[in-house]
PyMOL commands that place a pseudoatom at each C-alpha (Angstrom):
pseudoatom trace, name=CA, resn=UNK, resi=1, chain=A, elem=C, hetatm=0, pos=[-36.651, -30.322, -13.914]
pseudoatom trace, name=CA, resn=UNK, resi=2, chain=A, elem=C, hetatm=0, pos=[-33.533, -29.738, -12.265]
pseudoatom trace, name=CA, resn=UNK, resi=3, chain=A, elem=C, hetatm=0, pos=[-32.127, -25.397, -12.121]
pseudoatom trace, name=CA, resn=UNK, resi=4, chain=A, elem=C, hetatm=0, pos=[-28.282, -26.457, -13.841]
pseudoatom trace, name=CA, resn=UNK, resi=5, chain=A, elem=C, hetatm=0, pos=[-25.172, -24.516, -14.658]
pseudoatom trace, name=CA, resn=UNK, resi=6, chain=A, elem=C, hetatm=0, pos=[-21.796, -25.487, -15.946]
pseudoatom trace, name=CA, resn=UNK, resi=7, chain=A, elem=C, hetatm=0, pos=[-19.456, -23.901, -13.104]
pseudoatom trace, name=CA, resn=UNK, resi=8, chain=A, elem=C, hetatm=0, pos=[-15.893, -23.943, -11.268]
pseudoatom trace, name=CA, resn=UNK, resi=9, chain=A, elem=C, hetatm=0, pos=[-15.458, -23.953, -7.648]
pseudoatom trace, name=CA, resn=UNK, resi=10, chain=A, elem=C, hetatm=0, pos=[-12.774, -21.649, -6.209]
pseudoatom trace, name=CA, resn=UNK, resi=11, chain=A, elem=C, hetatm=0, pos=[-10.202, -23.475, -4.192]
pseudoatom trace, name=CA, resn=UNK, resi=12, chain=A, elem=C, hetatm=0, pos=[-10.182, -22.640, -0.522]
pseudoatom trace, name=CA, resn=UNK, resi=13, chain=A, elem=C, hetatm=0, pos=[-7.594, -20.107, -0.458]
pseudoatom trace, name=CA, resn=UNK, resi=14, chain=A, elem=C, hetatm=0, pos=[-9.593, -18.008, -2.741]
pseudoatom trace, name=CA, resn=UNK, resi=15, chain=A, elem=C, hetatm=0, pos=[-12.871, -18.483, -0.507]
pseudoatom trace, name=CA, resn=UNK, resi=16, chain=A, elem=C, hetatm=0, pos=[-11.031, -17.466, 2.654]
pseudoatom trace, name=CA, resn=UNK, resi=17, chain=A, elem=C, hetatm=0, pos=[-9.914, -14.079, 0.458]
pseudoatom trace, name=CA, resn=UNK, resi=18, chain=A, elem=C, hetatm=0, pos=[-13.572, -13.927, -0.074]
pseudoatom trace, name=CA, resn=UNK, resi=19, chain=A, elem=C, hetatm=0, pos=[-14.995, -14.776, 3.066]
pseudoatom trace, name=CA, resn=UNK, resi=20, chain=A, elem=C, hetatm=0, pos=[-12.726, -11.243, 4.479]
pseudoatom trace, name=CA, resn=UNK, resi=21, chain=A, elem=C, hetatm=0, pos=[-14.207, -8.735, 1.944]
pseudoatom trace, name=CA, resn=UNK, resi=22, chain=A, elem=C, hetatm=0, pos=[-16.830, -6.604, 4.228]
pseudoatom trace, name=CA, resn=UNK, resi=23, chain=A, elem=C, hetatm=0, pos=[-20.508, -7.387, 4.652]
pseudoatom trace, name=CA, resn=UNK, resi=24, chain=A, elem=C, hetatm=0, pos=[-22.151, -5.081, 5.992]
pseudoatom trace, name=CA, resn=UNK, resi=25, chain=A, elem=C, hetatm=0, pos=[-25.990, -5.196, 7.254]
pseudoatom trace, name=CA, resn=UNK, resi=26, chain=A, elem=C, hetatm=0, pos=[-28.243, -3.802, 5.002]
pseudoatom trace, name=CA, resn=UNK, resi=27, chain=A, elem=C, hetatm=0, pos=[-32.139, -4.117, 5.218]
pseudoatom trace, name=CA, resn=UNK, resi=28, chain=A, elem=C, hetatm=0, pos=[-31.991, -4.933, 1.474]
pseudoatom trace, name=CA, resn=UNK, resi=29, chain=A, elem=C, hetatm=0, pos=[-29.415, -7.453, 0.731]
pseudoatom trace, name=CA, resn=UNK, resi=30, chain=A, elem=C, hetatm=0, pos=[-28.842, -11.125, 1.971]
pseudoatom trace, name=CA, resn=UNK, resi=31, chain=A, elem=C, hetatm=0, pos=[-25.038, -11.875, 1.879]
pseudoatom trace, name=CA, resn=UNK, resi=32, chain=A, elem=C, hetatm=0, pos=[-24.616, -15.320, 0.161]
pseudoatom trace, name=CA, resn=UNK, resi=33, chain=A, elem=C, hetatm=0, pos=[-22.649, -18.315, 1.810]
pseudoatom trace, name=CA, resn=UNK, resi=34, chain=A, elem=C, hetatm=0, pos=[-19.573, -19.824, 0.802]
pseudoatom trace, name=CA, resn=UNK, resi=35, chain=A, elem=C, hetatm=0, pos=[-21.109, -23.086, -0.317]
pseudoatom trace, name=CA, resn=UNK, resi=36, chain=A, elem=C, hetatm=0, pos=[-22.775, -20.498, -3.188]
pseudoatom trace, name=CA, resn=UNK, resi=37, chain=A, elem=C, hetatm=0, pos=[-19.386, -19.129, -4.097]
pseudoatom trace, name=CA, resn=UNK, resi=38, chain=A, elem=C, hetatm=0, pos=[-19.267, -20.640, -7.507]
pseudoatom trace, name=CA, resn=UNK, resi=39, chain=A, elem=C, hetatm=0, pos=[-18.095, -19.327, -10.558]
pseudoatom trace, name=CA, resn=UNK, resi=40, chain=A, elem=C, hetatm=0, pos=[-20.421, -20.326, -13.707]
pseudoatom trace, name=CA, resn=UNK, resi=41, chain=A, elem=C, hetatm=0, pos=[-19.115, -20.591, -16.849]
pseudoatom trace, name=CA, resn=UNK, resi=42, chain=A, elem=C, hetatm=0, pos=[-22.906, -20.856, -18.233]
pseudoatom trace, name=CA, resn=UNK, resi=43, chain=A, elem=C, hetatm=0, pos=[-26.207, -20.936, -16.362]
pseudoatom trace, name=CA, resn=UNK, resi=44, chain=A, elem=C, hetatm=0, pos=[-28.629, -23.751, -18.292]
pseudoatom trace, name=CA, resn=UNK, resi=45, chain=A, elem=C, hetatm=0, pos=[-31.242, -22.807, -16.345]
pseudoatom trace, name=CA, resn=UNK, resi=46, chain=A, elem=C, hetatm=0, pos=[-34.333, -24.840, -15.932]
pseudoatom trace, name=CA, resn=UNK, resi=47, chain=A, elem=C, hetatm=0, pos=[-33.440, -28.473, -17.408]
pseudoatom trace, name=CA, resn=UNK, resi=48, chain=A, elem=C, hetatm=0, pos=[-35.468, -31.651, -17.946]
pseudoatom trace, name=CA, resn=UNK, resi=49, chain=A, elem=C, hetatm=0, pos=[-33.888, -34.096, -16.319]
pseudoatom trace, name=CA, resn=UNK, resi=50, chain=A, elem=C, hetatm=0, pos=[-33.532, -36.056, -19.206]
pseudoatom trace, name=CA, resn=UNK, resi=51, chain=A, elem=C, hetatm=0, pos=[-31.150, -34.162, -20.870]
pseudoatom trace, name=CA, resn=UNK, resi=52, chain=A, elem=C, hetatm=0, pos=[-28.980, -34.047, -18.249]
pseudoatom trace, name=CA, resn=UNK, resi=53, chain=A, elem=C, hetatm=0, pos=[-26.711, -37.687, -19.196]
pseudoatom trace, name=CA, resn=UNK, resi=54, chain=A, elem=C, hetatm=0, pos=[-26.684, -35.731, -23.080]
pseudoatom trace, name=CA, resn=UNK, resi=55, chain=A, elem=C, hetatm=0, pos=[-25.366, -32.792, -21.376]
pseudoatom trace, name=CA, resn=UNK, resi=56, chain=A, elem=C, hetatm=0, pos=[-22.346, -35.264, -19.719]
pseudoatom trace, name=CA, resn=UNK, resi=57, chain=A, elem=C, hetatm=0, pos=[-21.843, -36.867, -22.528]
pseudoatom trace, name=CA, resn=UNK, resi=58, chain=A, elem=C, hetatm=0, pos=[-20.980, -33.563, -24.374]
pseudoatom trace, name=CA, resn=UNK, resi=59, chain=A, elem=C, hetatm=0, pos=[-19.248, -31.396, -21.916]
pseudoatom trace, name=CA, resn=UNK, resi=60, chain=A, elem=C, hetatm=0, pos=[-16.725, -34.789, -21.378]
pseudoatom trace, name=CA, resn=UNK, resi=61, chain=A, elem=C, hetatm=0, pos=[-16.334, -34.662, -25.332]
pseudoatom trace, name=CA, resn=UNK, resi=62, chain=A, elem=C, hetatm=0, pos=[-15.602, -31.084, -25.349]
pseudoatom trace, name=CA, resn=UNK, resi=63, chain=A, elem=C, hetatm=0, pos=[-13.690, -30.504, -22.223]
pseudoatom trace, name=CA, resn=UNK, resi=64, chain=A, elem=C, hetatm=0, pos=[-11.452, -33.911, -22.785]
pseudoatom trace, name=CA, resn=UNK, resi=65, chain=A, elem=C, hetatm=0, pos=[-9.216, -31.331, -24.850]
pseudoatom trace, name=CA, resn=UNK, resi=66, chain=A, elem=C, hetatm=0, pos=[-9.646, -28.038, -22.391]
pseudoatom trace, name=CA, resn=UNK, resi=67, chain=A, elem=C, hetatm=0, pos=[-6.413, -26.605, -20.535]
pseudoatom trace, name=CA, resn=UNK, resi=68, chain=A, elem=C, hetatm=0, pos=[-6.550, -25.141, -17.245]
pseudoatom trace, name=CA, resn=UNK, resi=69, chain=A, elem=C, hetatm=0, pos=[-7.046, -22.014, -17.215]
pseudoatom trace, name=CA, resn=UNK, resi=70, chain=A, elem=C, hetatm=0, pos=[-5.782, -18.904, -14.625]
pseudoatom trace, name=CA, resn=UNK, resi=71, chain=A, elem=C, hetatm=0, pos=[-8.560, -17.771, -12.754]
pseudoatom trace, name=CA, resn=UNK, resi=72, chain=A, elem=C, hetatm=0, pos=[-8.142, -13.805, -11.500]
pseudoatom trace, name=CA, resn=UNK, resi=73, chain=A, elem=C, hetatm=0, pos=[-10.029, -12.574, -8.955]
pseudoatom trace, name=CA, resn=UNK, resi=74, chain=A, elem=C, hetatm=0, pos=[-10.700, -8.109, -9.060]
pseudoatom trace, name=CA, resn=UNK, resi=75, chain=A, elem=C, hetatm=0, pos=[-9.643, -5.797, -9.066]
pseudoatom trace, name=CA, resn=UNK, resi=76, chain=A, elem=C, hetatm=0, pos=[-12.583, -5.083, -7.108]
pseudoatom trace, name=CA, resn=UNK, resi=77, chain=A, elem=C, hetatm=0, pos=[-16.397, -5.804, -6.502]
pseudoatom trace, name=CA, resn=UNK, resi=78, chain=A, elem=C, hetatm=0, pos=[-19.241, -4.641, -8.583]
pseudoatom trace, name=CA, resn=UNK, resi=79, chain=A, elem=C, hetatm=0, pos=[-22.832, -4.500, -9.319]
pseudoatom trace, name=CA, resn=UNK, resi=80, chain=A, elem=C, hetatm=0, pos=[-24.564, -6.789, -11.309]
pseudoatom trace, name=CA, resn=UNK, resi=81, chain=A, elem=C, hetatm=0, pos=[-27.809, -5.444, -13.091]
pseudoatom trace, name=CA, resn=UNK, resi=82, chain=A, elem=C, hetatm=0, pos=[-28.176, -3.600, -9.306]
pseudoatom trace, name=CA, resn=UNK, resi=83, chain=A, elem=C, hetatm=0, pos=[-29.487, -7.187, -7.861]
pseudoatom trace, name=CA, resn=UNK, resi=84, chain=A, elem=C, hetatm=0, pos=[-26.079, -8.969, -7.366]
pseudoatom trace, name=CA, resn=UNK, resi=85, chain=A, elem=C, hetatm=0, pos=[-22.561, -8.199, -5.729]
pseudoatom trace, name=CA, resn=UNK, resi=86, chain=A, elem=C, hetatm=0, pos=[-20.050, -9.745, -7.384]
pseudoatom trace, name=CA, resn=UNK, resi=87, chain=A, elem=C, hetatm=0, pos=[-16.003, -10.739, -7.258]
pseudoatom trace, name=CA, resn=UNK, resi=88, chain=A, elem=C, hetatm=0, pos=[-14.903, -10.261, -11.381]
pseudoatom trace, name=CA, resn=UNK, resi=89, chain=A, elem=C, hetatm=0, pos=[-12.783, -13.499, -12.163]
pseudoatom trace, name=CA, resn=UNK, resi=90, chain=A, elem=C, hetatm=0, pos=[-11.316, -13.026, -15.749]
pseudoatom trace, name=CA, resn=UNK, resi=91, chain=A, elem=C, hetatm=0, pos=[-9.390, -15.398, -17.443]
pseudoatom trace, name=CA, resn=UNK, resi=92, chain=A, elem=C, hetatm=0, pos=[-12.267, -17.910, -17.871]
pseudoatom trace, name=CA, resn=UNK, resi=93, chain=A, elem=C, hetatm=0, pos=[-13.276, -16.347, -21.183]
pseudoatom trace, name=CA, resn=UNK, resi=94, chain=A, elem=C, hetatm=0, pos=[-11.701, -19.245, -23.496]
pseudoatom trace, name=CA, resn=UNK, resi=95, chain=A, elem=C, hetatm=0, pos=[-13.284, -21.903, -21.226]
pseudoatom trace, name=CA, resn=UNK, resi=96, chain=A, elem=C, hetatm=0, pos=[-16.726, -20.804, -21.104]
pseudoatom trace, name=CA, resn=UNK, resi=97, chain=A, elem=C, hetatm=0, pos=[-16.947, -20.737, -25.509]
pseudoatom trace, name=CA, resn=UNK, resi=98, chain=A, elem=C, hetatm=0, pos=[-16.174, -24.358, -25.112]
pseudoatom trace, name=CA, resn=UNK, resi=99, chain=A, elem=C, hetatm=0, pos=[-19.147, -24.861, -22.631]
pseudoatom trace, name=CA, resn=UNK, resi=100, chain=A, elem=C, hetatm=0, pos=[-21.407, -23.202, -24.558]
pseudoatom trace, name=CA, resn=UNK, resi=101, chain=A, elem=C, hetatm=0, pos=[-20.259, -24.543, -28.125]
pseudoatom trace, name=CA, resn=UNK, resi=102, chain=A, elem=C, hetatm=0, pos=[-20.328, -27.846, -26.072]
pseudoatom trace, name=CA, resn=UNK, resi=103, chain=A, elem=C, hetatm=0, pos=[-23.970, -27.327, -24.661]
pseudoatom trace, name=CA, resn=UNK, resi=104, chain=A, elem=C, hetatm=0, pos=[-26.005, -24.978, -27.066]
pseudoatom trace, name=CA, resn=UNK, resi=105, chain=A, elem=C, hetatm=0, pos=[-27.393, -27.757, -29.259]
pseudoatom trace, name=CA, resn=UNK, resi=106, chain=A, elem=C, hetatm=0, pos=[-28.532, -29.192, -26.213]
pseudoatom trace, name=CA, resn=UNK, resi=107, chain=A, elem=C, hetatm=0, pos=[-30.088, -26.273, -24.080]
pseudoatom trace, name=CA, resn=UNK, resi=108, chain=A, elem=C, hetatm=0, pos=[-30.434, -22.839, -26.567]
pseudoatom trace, name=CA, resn=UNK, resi=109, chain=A, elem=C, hetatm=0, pos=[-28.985, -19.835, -25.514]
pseudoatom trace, name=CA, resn=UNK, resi=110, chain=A, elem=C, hetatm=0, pos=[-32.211, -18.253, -25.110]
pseudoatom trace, name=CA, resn=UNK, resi=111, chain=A, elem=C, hetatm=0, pos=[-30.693, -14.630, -23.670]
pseudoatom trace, name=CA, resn=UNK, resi=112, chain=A, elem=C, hetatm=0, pos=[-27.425, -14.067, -25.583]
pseudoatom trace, name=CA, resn=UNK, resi=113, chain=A, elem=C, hetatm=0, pos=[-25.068, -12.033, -23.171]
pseudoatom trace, name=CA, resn=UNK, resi=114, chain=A, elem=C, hetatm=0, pos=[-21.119, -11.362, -23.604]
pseudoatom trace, name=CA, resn=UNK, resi=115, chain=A, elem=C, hetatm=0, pos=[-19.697, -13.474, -21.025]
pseudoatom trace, name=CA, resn=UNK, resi=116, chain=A, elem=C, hetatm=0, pos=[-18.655, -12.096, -17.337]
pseudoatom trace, name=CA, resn=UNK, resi=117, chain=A, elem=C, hetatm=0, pos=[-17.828, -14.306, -14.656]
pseudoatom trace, name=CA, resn=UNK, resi=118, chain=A, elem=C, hetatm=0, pos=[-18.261, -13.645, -11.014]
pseudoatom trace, name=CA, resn=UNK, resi=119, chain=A, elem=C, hetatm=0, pos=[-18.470, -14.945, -7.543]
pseudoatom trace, name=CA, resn=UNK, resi=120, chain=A, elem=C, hetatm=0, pos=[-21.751, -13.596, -6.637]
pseudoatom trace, name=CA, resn=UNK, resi=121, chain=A, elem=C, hetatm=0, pos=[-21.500, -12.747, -2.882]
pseudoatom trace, name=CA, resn=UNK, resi=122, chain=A, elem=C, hetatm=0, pos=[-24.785, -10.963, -2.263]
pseudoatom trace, name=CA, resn=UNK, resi=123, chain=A, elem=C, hetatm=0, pos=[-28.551, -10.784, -3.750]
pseudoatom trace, name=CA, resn=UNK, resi=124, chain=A, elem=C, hetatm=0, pos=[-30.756, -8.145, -3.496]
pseudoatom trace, name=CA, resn=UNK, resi=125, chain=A, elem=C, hetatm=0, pos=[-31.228, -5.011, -3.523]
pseudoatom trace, name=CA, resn=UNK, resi=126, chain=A, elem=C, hetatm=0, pos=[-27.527, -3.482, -3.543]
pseudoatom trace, name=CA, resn=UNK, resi=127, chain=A, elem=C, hetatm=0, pos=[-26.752, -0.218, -3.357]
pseudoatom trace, name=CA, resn=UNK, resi=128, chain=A, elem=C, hetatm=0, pos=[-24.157, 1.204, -5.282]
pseudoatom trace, name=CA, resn=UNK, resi=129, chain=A, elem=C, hetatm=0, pos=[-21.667, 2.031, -2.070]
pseudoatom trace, name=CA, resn=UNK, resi=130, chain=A, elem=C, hetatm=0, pos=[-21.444, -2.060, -1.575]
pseudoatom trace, name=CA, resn=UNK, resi=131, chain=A, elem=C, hetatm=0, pos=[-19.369, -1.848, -4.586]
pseudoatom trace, name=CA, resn=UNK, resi=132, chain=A, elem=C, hetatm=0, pos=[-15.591, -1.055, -5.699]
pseudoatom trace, name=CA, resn=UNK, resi=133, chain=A, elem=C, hetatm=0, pos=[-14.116, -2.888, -3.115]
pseudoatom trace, name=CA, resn=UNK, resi=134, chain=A, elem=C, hetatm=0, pos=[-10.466, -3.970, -3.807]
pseudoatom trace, name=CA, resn=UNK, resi=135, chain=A, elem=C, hetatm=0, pos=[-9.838, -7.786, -4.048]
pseudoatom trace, name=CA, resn=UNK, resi=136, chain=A, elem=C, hetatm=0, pos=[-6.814, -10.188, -5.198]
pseudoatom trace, name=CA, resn=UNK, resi=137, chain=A, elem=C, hetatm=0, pos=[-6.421, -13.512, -5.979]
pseudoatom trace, name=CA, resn=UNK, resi=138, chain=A, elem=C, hetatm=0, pos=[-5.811, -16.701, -8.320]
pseudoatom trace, name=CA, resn=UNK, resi=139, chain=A, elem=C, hetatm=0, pos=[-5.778, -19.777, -9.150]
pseudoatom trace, name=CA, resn=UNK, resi=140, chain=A, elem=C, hetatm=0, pos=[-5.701, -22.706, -11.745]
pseudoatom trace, name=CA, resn=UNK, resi=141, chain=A, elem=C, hetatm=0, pos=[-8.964, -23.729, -12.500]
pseudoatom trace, name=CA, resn=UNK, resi=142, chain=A, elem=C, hetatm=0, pos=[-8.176, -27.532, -13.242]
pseudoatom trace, name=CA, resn=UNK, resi=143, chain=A, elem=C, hetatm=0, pos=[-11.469, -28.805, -13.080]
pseudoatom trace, name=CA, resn=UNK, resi=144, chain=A, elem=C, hetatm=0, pos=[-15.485, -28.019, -14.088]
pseudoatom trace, name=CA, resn=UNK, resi=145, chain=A, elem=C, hetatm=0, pos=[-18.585, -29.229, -12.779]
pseudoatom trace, name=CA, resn=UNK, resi=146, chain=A, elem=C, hetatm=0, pos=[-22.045, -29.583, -13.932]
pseudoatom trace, name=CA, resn=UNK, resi=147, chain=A, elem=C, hetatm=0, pos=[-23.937, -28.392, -11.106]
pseudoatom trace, name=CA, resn=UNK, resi=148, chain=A, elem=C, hetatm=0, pos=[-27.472, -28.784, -9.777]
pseudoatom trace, name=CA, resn=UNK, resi=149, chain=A, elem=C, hetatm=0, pos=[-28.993, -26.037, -8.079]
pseudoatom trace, name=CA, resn=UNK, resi=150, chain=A, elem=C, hetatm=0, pos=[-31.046, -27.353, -5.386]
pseudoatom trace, name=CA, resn=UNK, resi=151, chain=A, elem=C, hetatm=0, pos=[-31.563, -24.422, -2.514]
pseudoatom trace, name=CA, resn=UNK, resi=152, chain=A, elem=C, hetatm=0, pos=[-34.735, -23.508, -0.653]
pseudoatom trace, name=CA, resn=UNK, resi=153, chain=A, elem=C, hetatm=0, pos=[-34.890, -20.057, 0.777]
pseudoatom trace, name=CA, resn=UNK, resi=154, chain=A, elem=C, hetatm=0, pos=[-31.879, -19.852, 3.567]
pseudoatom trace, name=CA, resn=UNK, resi=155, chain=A, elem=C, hetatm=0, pos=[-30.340, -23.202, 2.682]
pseudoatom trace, name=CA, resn=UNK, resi=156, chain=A, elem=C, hetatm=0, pos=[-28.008, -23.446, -0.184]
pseudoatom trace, name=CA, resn=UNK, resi=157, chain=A, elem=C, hetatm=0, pos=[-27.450, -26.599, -1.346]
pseudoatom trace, name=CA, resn=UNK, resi=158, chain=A, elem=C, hetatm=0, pos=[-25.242, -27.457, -5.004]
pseudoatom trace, name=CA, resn=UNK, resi=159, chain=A, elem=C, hetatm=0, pos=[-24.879, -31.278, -6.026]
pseudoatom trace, name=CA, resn=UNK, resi=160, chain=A, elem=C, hetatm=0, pos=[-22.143, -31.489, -8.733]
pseudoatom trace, name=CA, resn=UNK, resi=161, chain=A, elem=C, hetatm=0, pos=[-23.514, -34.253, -11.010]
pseudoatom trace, name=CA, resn=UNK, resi=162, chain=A, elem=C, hetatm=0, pos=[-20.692, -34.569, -12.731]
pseudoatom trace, name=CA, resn=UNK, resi=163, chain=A, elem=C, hetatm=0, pos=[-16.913, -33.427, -12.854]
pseudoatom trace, name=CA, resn=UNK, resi=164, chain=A, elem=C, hetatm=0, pos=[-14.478, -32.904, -15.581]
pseudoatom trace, name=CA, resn=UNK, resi=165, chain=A, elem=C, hetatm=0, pos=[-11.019, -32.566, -15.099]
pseudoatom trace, name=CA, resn=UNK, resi=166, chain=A, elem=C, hetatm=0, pos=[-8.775, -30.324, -17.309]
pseudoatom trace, name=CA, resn=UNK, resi=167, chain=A, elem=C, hetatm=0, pos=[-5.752, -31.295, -17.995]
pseudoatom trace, name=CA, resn=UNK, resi=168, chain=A, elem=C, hetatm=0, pos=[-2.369, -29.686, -19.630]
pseudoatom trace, name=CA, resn=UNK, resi=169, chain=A, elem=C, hetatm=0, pos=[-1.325, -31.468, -22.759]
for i in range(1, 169): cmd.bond("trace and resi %d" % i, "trace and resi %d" % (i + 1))
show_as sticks, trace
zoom trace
C-alpha cells in the first residue's frame, strides 16, 4: 500500500517565488520543503500496489489527448480547513476532471469535494494572520505525474512512478 496522488510539479521559477513568501516561527506550524511543493490534481490516497500499473495504463489513455494548461499562482495565501497554508493555483480545473474521470473506476471518490488546487506550504495548526499574503506567478503545466508519497516525519520524499506529458495538438 503505497499513499498516491495524481500531481504537477511547479517549475523552478515558480518555487523560487515560493520559497520568498514569509515563514515565520510559530510553535504550531511546520513550514513544508520545496521537494513537497506539489500541486495535486487528485489525492488517491491509500493504494494497493496492485492497482497502481491499472492506474498508468488509464491516466496515459486519458491524458494522451490533454493540453497544457496555464497554471496561476494567487492572488494570495489561504487557509485550508485551518490545518494547511496554501498558494491557490487556478487554471488546473479542466485537467483535474480528466484525472478523476480517468481514475474513479479505479480508486472511488470516497469524499466528493469541488476541486481547489494549492501548493501547500505549511501543516499545522495555522492561524488565521499566516494568511492573505500576496503572491504571483505562472506557468504551463506540460506535464503530470503519478506520485508516491513516501515521507517519514522530517524527511519528505515523492517518487514519481510515472510521467505523462501533455502536449498541444
Amino acid at each position: 500500500m503505497t499513499r498516491l496522488s495524481v500531481a504537477t510539479w511547479p517549475p523552478p521559477g515558480v518555487v523560487r517565488t515560493i520559497a520568498r513568501l514569509a515563514r515565520p516561527p510559530h510553535p504550531l506550524v511546520t513550514w513544508s520543503d520545496p521537494a513537497q511543493w506539489l500541486v495535486k490534481l487528485r489525492p488517491l490516497g491509500t493504494v494497493p500496489d496492485r492497482l497502481v500499473p491499472e492506474l498508468i495504463e488509464a491516466l496515459q489513455g486519458e491524458l494522451t489527448f490533454a493540453e497544457p494548461a496555464r497554471c496561476v499562482l494567487g492572488p494570495v495565501t489561504r487557509r485550508l480547513g485551518g490545518q494547511w497554508l496554501g498558494v491557490p493555483v487556478a487554471g488546473l480545473d479542466d485537467l483535474s476532471a480528466v484525472v478523476f474521470d480517468a481514475t474513479a473506476g479505479i480508486v472511488p471518490v470516497t469524499h466528493p469535494q469541488p476541486f481547489e488546487a494549492d501548493v501547500v506550504i505549511a501543516r499545522g495548526r495555522v492561524p488565521k494572520e499566516l494568511a492573505g499574503e500576496a503572491v504571483e506567478g505562472e506557468w504551463l503545466t506540460n506535464r503530470v505525474a503519478l506520485v508516491a508519497d513516501r515521507s517519514a516525519p522530517g524527511r519528505p520524499r515523492f517518487d514519481d512512478l510515472a510521467v505523462f506529458e501533455l502536449t498541444l495538438d
